[in-house]
C-alpha positions in Angstrom: 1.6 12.5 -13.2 1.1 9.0 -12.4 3.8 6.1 -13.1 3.7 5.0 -16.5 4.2 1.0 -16.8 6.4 0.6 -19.7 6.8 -2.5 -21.1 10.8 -3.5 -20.9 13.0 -6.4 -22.5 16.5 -7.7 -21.0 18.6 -9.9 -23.1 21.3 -11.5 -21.0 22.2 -13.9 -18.4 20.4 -16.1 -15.9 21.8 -18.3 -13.3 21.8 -19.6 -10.1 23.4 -17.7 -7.4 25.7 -19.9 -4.6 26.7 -17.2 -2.0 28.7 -17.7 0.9 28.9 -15.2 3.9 31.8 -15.6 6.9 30.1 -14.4 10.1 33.8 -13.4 10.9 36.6 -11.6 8.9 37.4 -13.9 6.2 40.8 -16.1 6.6 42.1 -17.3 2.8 43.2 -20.6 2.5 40.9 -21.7 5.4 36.9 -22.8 6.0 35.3 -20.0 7.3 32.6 -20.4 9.1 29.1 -18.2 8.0 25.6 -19.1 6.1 25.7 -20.6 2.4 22.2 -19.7 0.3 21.5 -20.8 -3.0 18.9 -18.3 -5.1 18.1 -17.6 -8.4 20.3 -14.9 -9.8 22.0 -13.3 -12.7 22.9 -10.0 -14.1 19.6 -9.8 -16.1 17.6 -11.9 -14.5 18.5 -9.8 -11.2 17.4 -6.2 -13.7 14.5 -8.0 -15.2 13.0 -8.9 -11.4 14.2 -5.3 -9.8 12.2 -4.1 -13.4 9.3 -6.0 -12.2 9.1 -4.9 -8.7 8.6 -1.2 -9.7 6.0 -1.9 -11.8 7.4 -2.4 -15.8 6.1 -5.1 -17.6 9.3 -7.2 -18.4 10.4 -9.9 -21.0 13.5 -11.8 -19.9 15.6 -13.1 -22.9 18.0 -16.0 -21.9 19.4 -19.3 -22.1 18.4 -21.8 -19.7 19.7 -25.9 -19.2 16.5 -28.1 -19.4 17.9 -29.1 -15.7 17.0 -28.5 -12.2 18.3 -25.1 -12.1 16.6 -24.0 -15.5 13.3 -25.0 -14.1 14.1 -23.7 -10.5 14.4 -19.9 -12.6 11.3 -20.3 -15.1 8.8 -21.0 -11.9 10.7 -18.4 -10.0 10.4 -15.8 -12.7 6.9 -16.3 -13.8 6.2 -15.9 -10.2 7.3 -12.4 -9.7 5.8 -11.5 -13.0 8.5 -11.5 -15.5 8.0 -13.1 -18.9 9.9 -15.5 -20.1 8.5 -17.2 -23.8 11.1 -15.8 -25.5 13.7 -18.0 -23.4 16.2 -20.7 -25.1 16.0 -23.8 -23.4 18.5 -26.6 -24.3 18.0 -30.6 -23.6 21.8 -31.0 -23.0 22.9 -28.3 -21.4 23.7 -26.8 -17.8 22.4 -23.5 -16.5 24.7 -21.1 -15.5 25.8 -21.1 -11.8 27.6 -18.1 -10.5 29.3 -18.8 -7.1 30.7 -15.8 -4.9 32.6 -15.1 -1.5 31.6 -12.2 0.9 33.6 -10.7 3.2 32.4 -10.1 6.8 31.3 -6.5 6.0 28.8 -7.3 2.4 31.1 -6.6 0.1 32.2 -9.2 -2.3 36.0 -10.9 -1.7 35.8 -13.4 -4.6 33.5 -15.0 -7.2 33.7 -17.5 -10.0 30.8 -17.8 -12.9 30.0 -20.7 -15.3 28.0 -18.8 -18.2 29.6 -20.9 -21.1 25.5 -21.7 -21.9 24.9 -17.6 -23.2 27.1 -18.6 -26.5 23.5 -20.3 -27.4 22.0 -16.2 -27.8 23.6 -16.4 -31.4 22.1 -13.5 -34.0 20.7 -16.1 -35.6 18.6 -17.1 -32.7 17.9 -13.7 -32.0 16.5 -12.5 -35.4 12.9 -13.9 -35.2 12.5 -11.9 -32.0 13.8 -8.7 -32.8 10.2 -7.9 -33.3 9.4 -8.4 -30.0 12.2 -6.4 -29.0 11.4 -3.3 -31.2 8.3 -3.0 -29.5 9.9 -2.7 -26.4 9.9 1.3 -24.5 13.9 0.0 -23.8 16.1 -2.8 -24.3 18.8 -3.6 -21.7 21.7 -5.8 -22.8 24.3 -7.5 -20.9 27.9 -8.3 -21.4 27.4 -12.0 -20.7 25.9 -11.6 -24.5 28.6 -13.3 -27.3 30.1 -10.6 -28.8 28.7 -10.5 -32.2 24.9 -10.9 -30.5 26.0 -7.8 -29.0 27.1 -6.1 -31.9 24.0 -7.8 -33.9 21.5 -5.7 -31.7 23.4 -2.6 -31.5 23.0 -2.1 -35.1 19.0 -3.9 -35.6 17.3 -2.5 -32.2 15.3 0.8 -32.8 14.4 0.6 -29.2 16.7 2.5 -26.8 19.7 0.4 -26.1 20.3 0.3 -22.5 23.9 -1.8 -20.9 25.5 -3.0 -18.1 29.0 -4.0 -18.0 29.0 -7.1 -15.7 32.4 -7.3 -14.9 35.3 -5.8 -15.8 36.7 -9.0 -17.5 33.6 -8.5 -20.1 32.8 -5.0 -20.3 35.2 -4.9 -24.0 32.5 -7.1 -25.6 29.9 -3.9 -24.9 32.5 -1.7 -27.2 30.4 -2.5 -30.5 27.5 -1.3 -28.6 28.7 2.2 -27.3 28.1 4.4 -30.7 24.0 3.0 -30.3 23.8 2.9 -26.4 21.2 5.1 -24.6 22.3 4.5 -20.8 25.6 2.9 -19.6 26.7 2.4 -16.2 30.4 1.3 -16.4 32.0 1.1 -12.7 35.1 3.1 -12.2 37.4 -0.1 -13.3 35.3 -0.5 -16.7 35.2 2.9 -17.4 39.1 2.9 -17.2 39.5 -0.4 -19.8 37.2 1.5 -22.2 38.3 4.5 -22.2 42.1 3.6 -21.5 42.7 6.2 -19.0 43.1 6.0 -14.9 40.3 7.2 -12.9 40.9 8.6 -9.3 38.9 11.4 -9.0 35.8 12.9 -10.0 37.6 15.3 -12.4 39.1 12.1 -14.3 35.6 10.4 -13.9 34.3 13.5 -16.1 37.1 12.8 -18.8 36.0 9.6 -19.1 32.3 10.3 -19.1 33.4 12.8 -21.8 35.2 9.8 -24.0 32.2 7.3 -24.0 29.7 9.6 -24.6 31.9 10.6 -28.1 32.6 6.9 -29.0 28.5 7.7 -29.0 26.8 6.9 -25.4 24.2 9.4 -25.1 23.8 9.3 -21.4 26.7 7.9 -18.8 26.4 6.8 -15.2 29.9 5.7 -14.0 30.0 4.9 -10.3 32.7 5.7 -8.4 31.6 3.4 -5.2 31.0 5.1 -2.0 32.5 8.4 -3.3 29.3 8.4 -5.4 28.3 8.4 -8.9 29.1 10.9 -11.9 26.6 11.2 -15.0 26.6 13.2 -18.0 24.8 13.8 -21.3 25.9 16.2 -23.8 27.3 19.6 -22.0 25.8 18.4 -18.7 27.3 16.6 -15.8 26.5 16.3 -12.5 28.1 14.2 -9.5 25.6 12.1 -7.1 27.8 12.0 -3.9 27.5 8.2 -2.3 24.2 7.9 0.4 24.2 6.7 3.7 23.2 2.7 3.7 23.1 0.1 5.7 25.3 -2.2 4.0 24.3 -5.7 4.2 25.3 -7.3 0.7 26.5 -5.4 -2.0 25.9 -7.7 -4.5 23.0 -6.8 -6.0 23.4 -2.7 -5.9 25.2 -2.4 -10.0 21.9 -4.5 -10.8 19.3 -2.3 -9.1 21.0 0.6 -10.4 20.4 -0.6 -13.9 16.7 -1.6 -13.1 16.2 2.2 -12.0 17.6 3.9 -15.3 15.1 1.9 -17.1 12.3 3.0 -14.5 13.5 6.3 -14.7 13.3 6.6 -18.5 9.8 4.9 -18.7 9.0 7.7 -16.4 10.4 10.2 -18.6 13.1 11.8 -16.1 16.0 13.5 -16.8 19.4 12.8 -16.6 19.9 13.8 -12.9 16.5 12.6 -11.8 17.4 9.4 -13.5 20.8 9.2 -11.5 19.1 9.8 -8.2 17.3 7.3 -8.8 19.7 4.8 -9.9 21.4 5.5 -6.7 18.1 4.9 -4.2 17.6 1.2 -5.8 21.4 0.9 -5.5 20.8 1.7 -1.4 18.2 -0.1 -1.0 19.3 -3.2 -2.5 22.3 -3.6 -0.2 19.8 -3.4 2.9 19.0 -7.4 2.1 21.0 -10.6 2.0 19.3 -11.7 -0.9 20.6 -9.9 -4.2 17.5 -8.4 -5.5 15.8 -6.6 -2.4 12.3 -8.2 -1.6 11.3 -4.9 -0.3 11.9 -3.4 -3.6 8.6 -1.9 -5.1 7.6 0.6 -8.2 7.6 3.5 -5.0 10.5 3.1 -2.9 13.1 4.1 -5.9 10.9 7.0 -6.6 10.5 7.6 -2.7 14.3 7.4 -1.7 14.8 9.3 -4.9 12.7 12.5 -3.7 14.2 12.3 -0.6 17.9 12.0 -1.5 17.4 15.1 -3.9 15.4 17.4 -1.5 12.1 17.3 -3.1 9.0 17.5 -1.7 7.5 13.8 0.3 4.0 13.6 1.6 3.2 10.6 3.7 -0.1 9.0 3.9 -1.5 7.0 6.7 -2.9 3.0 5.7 -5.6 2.7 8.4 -8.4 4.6 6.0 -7.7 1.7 3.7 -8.0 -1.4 5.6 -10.4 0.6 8.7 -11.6 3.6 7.0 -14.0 2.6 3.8 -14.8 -1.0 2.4 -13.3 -3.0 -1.0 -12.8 -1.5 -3.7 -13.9 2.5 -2.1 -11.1 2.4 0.4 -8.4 1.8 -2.4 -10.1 4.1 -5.0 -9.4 6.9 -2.4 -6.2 5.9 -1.1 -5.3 5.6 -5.4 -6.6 9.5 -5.7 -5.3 10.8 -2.7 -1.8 9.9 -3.8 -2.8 11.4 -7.8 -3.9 14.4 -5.4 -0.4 14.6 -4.1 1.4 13.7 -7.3 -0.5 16.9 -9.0 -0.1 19.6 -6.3 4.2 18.7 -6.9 5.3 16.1 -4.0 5.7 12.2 -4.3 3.5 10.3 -2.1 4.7 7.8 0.1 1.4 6.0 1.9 3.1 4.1 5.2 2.2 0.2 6.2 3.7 -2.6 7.3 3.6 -5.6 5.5 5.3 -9.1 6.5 7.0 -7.5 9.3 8.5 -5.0 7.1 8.1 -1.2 7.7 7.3 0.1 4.3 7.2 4.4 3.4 5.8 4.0 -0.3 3.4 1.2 -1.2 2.7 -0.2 -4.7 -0.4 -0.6 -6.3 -0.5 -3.7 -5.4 0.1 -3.4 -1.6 -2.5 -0.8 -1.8 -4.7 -3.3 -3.2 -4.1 -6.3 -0.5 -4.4 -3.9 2.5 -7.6 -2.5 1.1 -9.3 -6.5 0.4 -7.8 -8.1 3.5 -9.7 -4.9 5.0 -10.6 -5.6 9.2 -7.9 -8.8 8.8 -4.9 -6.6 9.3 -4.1 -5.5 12.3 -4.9 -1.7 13.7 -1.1 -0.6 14.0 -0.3 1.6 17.0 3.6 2.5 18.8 2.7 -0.4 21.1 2.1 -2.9 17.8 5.2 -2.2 15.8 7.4 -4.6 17.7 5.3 -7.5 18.0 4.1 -7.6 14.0 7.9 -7.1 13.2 8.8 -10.0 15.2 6.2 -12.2 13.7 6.1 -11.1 9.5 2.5 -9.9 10.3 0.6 -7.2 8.5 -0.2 -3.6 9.9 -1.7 -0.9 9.3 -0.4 2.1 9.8 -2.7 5.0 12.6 -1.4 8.5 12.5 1.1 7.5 15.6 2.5 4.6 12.8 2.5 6.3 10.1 4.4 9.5 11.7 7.2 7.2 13.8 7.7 5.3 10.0 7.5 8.5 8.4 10.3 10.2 10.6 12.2 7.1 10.3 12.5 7.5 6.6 12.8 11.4 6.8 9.9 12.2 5.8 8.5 15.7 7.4 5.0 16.1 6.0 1.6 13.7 6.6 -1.7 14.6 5.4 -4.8 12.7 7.2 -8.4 12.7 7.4 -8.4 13.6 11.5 -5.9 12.8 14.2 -7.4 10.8 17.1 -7.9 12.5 20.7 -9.1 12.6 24.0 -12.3 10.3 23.8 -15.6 11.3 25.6 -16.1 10.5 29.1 -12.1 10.4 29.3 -11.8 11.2 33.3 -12.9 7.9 34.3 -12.0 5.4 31.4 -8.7 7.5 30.7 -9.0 6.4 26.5 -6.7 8.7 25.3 -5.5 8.4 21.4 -1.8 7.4 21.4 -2.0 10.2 18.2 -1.3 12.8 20.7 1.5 11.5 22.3 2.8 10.9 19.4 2.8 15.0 18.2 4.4 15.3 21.8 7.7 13.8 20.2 8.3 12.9 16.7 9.0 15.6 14.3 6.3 15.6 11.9 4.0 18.0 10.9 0.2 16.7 10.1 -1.9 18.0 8.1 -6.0 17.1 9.1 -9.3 18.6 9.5 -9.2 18.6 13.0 -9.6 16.0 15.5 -12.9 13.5 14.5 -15.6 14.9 16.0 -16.6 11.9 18.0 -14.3 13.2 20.6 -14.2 15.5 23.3 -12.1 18.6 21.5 -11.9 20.8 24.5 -10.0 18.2 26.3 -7.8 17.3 23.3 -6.7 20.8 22.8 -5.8 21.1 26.6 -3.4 18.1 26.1 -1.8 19.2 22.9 -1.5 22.7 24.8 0.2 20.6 27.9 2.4 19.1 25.6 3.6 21.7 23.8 2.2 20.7 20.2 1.1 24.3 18.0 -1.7 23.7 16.8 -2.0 25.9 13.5 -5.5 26.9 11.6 -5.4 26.8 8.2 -7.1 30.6 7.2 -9.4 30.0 10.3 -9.3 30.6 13.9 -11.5 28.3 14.8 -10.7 24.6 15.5 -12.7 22.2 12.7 -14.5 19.6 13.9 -13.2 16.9 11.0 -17.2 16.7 9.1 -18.0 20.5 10.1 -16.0 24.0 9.6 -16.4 25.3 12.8 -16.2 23.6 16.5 -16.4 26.5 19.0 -12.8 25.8 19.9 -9.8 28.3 18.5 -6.3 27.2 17.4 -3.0 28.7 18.5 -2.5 30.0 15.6 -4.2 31.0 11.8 -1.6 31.1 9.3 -3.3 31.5 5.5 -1.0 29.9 3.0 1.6 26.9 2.6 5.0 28.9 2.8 4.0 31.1 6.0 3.1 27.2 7.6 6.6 25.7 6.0 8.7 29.1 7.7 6.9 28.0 11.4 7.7 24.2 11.0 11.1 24.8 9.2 11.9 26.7 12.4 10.9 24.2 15.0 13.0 22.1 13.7 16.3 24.5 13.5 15.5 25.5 17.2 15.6 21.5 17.8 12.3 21.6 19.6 11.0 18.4 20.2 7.5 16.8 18.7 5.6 17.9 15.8 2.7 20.4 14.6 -0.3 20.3 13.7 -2.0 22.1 10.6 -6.2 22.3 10.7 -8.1 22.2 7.7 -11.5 22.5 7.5 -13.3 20.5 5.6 -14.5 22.2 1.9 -17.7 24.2 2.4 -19.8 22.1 -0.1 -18.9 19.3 1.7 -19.1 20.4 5.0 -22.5 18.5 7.1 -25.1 20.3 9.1 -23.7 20.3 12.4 -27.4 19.4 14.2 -27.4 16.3 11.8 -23.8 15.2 12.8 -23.8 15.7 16.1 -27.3 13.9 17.0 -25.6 11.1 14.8 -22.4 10.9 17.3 -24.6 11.5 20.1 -26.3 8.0 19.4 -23.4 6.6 18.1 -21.2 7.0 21.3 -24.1 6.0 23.7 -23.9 3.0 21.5 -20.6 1.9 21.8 -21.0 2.7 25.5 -23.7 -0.5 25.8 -21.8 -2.2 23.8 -18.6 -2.2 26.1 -16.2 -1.1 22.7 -13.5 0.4 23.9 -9.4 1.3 23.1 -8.4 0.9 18.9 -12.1 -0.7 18.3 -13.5 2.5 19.2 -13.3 5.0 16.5 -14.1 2.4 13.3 -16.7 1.8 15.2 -18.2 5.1 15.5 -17.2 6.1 12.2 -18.9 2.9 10.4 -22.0 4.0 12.9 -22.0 7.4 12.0 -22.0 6.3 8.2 -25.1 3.8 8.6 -27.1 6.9 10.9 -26.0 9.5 7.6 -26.8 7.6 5.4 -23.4 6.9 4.0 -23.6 11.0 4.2 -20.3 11.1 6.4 -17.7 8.8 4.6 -18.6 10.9 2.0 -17.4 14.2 3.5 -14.6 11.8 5.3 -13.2 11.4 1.8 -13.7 14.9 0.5 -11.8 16.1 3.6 -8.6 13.6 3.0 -8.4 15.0 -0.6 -8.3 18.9 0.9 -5.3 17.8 3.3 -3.6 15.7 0.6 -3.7 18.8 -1.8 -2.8 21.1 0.9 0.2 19.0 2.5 2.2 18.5 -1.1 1.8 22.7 -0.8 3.7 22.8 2.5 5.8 19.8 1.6 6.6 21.4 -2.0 7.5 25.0 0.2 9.5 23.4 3.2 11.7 21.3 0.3 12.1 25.1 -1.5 
């Protein structure tokens, strides 16, 4: 199924964040040298624009100082798509500023808040907009809410009642709340003031799980740091044991976390799904300085999610969006291959990089930019990455990219349209894709219809062969030619379904053999071309680009678009039919190499 975009309210606290990170271990009592930044922050603010990145429609509720500060968070807001008409704004008052202390490894040493303006979110002020709120798919509160405004929406709100603690000096105002509460996710020192018991283990974390959830908390998330987190609903209970990160600032992670129970509920998951993916934004937002990771999107929860929990990942390649197809085709298709994926059991993840940022799982929106800015982004090979990293550019992703990204993020399984090869007329201009080097040593198994056609396929198979790559034919043993079944050329091996391909992959990788494989599909019968009519239409095609001089990454859209105009559009026609086939056929292998 696809995402759903619920529509989301938080009702809590906004401010401006003043962070200060040593670049040393910090010395009290002394100045310590490091970077001060100033951002717009808060505990729901910081929910609301982590709600907004992965794709809810969110109202922010919130008192603001008709000051600098206040207006420096309304423009910031409404730029990342959060609403905020439902704010309280005050003449003669100053908006909360929350000022903390690092230490030299992310984690915060010390931190002061001034949030004396959320007394202002009285009931009374609240009343006219608990319309609003009911309409809402959830509500999340925070416990820099007054007391009785907390208690005032516990007991008016038919909405599911979502909460997060703050701090441990606030987390008893949330007590009037607990008997209505949907999701809560105390920390390990919260849990303890609520439920008045010490926590030092999982099995005490379970006891106190057990306590909240009969003063009335229908689902509970406590987290126990880096040991992990425990949640539990009812009879069930499950502990999420802490993920590897790279721990830059912890700041924002209890914020995320939040954010990604409200995702998850929207999506309809269950408690454990929900967890995982609590955990994931938690991960991911300690990988930035700034509190609420830029990098977060609507996929990469849902990604990091799949991948934490051992379910099935299929990674898509960007190239067919900004090279492959013009605007608005080229996002249609990239939109229904990753539906195709999503309904044959696996989470897509299409690969990019965007602003210098290597991205596994785009948004709609990214999807959307690559496919308009089209030609404008730049062809993205091994030999690219470094430079458009360096500089914040755009990229997209080739196979080569997209299975270097894909590997970096752990994902095992990428469907394409055709891998790239060893180009006609090869022995004197030596063009030779960087596609196949790339199967000679990262661990990913693809998923095409062959290598394109406009190649030389003999000589493309003798390199795989040198190289060691298996090349594996889906119930054929005949090599497809990427718009035709049948080439003339046979595979290594013909393997007919997904879990007989899964066994042969699952086992390179236990024998530790270096490089990928790669699965041929061939290209649906009713969609396959008459070879005479292709081939004649590559013929002229390549003797083309020969006059021309196009030569290296220009080469293939070239002959693709040229192939297209000599069709008749024929060919991007069966070009897309083909990438459906290996989308549905990868979240197969992907779904029986997760089993």
């Amino acid at each position: 199924m696809p995402l759903r975009r619920g529509k989301i309210a938080v009702v809590g606290g906004a401010n401006m964040d003043i962070g200060g990170f040593p670049s040393a271990a910090l010395v009290p009592g002394d100045s310590n040298p490091g970077q001060v930044r100033m951002s717009v922050g808060g505990v729901g603010r910081n929910i609301a624009e982590n709600a907004a990145r992965m794709g809810l429609e969110v109202e922010l509720i919130t008192a603001l100082g008709a000051d600098a500060n206040g207006r420096a968070i309304l423009e910031d807001c409404a730029a990342k798509g959060i609403g905020m008409r439902s704010c309280r704004i005050e003449e003669n008052e100053r908006t909360s500023v929350y000022l903390f202390i690092d230490d030299a490894k992310g984690d915060m040493n010390c931190a002061v808040n001034d949030m004396q303006i959320q007394r202002l979110l009285t009931p009374e002020w609240i009343e006219p907009r608990l319309e609003l709120l009911n309409s809402m798919d959830a509500v999340c509160i925070d416990a820099n809410l007054p007391e009785e405004t907390i208690a005032y929406l516990a007991g008016e709100l038919t909405a599911p009642l979502f909460a997060d603690a703050v701090s441990a000096a606030k987390v008893q105002r949330l007590r009037p709340a607990l008997p209505k509460m949907h999701s809560f996710k105390p920390n390990r020192l919260e849990a303890e003031l609520l439920t008045g018991m010490k926590i030092n283990d999982m099995i005490d974390a379970s006891e106190a799980a057990r306590r909240l959830m009969d003063a009335g908390v229908k689902r509970v998330y406590l987290s126990m740091g880096a040991m992990g987190a425990l949640c539990a609903e009812g009879m069930q209970c499950a502990f999420l044991p802490g993920v590897e990160r790279n721990l830059v600032n912890a700041t924002g992670a209890g914020d995320a976390f939040s954010a990604a129970l409200l995702w998850a509920h929207v999506q309809g998951m269950s408690l454990q799904e929900s967890g995982i993916a609590g955990m994931a934004a938690a991960s991911i937002a300690v990988e930035s300085i700034e509190t609420v990771n830029p990098d977060m999107n609507e996929k990469k929860p849902e990604v990091k999610a799949a991948l934490d929990a051992g379910k099935p990942v299929v990674a898509l390649e960007s190239t067919i969006i900004s090279h492959g197809m013009p605007y608005p085709q080229n996002v249609e298709t990239a939109l229904n291959v990753e539906r195709i994926v999503r309904e044959n059991g696996a989470v897509p993840a299409t690969i990019a990089i965007i602003g210098g940022r290597l991205k596994a799982g785009l948004s709609e929106e990214e999807i959307t930019y690559l496919g308009k800015k089209g030609y404008d982004v730049t062809k993205a090979s091994r030999r690219d990455l470094p430079v458009l990293v360096a500089r914040g550019d755009d990229g997209a992703t080739t196979v080569a990219t997209t299975m270097i990204i894909a590997e970096m993020a752990g994902i095992r399984v990428f469907a394409t349209g055709g891998i790239g090869g060893v180009h006609r007329g090869a022995e004197t201009t030596m063009d030779i894709s960087a596609d196949l080097e790339e199967l000679a040593q990262t661990g990913v198994l693809v998923v095409c219809a062959g290598a394109k056609s406009i190649l030389d396929l003999g000589l493309t198979l003798e390199y795989l062969e040198t190289k060691g790559v298996p090349v594996i034919g889906y119930q054929t043993e005949e090599l497809p030619a990427f718009y035709t079944r049948k080439s003339g050329f046979g595979v290594d091996y013909r393997l007919d379904n997904p879990e007989s391909i899964a066994a042969a992959f699952r086992a390179k990788l236990d024998m530790g053999l270096k490089g990928g494989m790669l699965v041929t599909n061939p290209i649906p019968e009713e969609y396959s071309m008459d070879p005479e009519v292709i081939n004649k239409a590559i013929d002229d095609a390549v003797e083309e680009a020969r006059r021309l001089g196009i030569h290296g990454k220009q080469t293939t859209p070239f002959l693709l678009a040229k192939i297209k105009d000599i069709t008749g559009g024929d060919s991007l026609a069966s070009n897309i039919r083909l990438v459906y086939n290996n989308a549905e056929l990868a979240a197969k292998i992907a779904g029986s190499l997760a089993r």
